[in-house]
N, C-alpha and C positions, 0 to 999 in steps of 0.2 A: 560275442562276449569272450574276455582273455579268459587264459586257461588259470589264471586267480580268482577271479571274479567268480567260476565256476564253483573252484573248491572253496570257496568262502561259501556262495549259498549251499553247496551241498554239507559245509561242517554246520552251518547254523541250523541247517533242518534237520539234522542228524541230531546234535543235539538239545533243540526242541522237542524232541518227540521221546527222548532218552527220559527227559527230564520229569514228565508226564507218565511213566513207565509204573509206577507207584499205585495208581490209580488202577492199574489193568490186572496187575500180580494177584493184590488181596480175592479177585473174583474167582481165581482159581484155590482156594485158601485149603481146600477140603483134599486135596491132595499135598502130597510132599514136594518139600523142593527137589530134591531130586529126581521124581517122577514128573512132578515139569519142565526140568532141565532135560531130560529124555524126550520127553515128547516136542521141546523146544526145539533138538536141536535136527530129529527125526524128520520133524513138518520145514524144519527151513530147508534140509537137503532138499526135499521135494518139490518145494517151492523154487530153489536153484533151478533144479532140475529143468523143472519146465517151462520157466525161463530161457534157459540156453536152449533146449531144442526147441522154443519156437522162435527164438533169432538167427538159429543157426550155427551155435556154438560148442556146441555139446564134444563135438569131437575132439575141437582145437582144445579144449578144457583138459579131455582125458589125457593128451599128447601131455601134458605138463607131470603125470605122474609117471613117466619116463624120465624124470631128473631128479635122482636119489638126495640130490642135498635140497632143492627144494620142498620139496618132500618131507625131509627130518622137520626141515623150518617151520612148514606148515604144523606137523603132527605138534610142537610144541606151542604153537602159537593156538592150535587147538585145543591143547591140555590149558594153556594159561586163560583161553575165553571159557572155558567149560566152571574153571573153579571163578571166573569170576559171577558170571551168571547165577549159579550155587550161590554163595554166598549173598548175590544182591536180592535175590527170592526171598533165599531167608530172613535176609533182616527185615525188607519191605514185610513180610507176613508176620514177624514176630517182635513189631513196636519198636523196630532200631532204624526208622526212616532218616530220621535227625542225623544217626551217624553214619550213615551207609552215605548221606551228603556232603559229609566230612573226609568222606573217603575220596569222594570228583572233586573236592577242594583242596584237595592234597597233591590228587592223581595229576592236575598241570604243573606241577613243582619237579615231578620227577619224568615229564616227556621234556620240559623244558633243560633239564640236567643231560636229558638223555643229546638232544640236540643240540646242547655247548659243549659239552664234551667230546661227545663221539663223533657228532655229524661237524662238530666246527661252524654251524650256525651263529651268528651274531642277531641282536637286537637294538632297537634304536634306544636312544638314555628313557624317552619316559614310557618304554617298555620296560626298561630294569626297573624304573620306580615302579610302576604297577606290579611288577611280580616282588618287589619288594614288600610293598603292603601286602599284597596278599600273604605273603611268607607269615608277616606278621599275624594279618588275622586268622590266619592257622594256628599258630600257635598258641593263639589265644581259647580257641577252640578247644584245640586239644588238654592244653592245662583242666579246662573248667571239667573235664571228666575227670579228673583225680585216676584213672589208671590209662593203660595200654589200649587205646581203642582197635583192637585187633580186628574187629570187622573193615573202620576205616582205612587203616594199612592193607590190608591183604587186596584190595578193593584198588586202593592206589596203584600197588605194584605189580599185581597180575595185570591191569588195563594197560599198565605205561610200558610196560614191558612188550605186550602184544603188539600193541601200534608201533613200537619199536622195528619190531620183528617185520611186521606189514610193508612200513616204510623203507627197508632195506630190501625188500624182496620184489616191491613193485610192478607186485602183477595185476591185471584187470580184475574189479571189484567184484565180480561175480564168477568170476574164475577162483579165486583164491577161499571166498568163501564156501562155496561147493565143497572143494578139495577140504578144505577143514570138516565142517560139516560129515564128510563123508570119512573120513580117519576115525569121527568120533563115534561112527553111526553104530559097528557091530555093539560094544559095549551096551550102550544106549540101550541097543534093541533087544538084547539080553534080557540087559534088568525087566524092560517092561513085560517082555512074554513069562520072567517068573513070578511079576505080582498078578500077573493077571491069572498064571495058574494056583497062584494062593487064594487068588478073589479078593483082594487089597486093590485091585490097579481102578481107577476112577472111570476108566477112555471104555467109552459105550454104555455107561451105565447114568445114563441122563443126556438128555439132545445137548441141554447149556454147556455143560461142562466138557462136551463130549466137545463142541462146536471152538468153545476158546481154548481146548487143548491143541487142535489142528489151527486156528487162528495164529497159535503162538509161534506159527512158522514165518507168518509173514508179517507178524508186529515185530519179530527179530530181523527178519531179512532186510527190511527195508528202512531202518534206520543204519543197520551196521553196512549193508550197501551203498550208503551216502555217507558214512565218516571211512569207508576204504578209500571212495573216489576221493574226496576230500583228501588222505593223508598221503595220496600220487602226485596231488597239487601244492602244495601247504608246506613250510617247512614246520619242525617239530615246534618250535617254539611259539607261532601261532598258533599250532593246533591245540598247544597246552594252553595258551593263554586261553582261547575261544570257550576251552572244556567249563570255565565257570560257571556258562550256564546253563548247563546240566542241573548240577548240584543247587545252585537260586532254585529253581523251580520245584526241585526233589523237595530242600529245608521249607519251602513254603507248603507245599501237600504237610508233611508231615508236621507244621506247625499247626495250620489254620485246618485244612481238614482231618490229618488224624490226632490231633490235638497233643501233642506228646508233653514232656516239660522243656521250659523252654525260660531258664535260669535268664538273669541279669546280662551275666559272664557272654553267654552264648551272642544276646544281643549285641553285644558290644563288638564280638568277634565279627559276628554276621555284617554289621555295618560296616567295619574295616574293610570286610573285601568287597564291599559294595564301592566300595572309595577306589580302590583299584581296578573294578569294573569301571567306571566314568572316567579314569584316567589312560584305559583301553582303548575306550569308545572313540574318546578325542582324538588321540595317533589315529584313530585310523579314519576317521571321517576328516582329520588335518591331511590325511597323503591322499594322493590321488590314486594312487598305487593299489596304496591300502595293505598288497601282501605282496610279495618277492620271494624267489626263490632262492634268490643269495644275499638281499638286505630285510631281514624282521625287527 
């Protein structure tokens, strides 16, 4: 299999499984976002962990925090996944599914900015038109909330910005994640040993909760390990297009299973990038290709 064909299945299982994320959050609902995010990011180092020491990797991983500007890249692509995680808990647990979908529907607008711009990335003509509808029924979205949807931007611009940073640094997917992971870990492990000396912290104090707070190391690892690999393969402007269907699946949970409202306005938007989705579809089932490293 080309080394395309590769990063395509691994962005569409990445996110698929992103997408479906919604479903798993509300079960941890009894703790904090933040005290998820801790333990989120606490269980994925671990999970890294023992990963590489049973491939064999472990050292050649450490070797890379000997490269101070790597290093910086990391620690901020770390800060920018921490607050995006934060943020998407919270909406998922506090009835803002709908918008927090608005946020992956916006987020391929600006990795694809990020790859015309800065990477010099091209697109083929009915890739611009698909990202042109889409543009549109973003914005159509966006009006119908009558303010700032500030969950959905922040959501946008932490994630496009990370993949950014990802994509120019082009390390091995579980190498880089590790390393993040592990920047973020002492703060992390702070927080939690001072709820748990207040007797607020959740971790042990029931088998269920106890069980999907360490879960939540490898519901995180193994999706963002398949949109790293992905974005070593992919150029940006793929990867932004593909991100649609994150957010389809998220706006569906939160329509039909968490029932939210779900105005006129909204439909019309939602259908619009449905339109852009099938005009996606086509470029890419028309190439044989499908994905290039230098023609998207």
């Amino acid at each position: 299999m080309s080394k395309n064909k590769v990063g395509l299945l691994l962005g569409l299982s990445a996110y698929i499984l992103w997408g479906i994320f919604p479903l798993y959050w509300p079960l941890l609902k009894a703790a904090s976002a933040f005290e998820i995010v801790s333990h989120r990011a606490l269980w994925t180092l671990v999970f890294c962990i023992v990963i590489l020491a049973i491939t064999k990797s472990l050292k050649n991983t450490l070797e890379t925090l000997k490269q101070p500007k790597v290093v910086l890249r990391l620690f901020f692509a770390s800060a920018l996944v921490s607050v995006n995680w934060l943020v998407f808990i919270w909406a998922t647990n506090n009835g803002h599914v709908v918008e927090a979908s608005l946020g992956y529907y916006i987020n391929p607008l600006a990795m694809v900015a990020f790859g015309v711009v800065i990477l010099k990335e091209k697109m083929r003509k009915l890739q611009w038109i698909a990202l042109g509808t889409a543009t549109f029924g973003v914005l159509v979205l966006t009006i119908d909330y009558g303010r700032l949807p500030w969950i959905a931007l922040t959501l946008a611009t932490s994630w496009g910005s990370y993949g950014l940073i990802k994509k120019r640094l082009g390390l091995k997917a579980l190498d880089g994640l590790a390393i993040e992971t592990l920047l973020a870990s002492l703060p992390y492990l702070i927080y939690l040993i001072y709820i748990d000396h207040k007797g607020i912290g959740h971790f042990g104090h029931g088998a269920g909760i106890t069980f999907l707070l360490i879960s939540a190391g490898a519901v995180t690892a193994i999706p963002l390990l398949l949109f790293n690999g992905a974005m070593t393969r992919l150029p940006l402007t793929v990867i932004g297009l593909m991100q649609y269907i994150t957010p389809t699946i998220t706006f569906c949970i939160g329509v039909w299973v968490r029932h939210e409202d779900m105005p006129t306005t909204r439909w019309i938007g939602f259908l619009i990038i449905w339109l852009a989705l099938i005009a996606l579809a086509f470029d890419l089932i028309k190439s044989s290709r499908a994905v290039n490293n230098s023609i998207a």
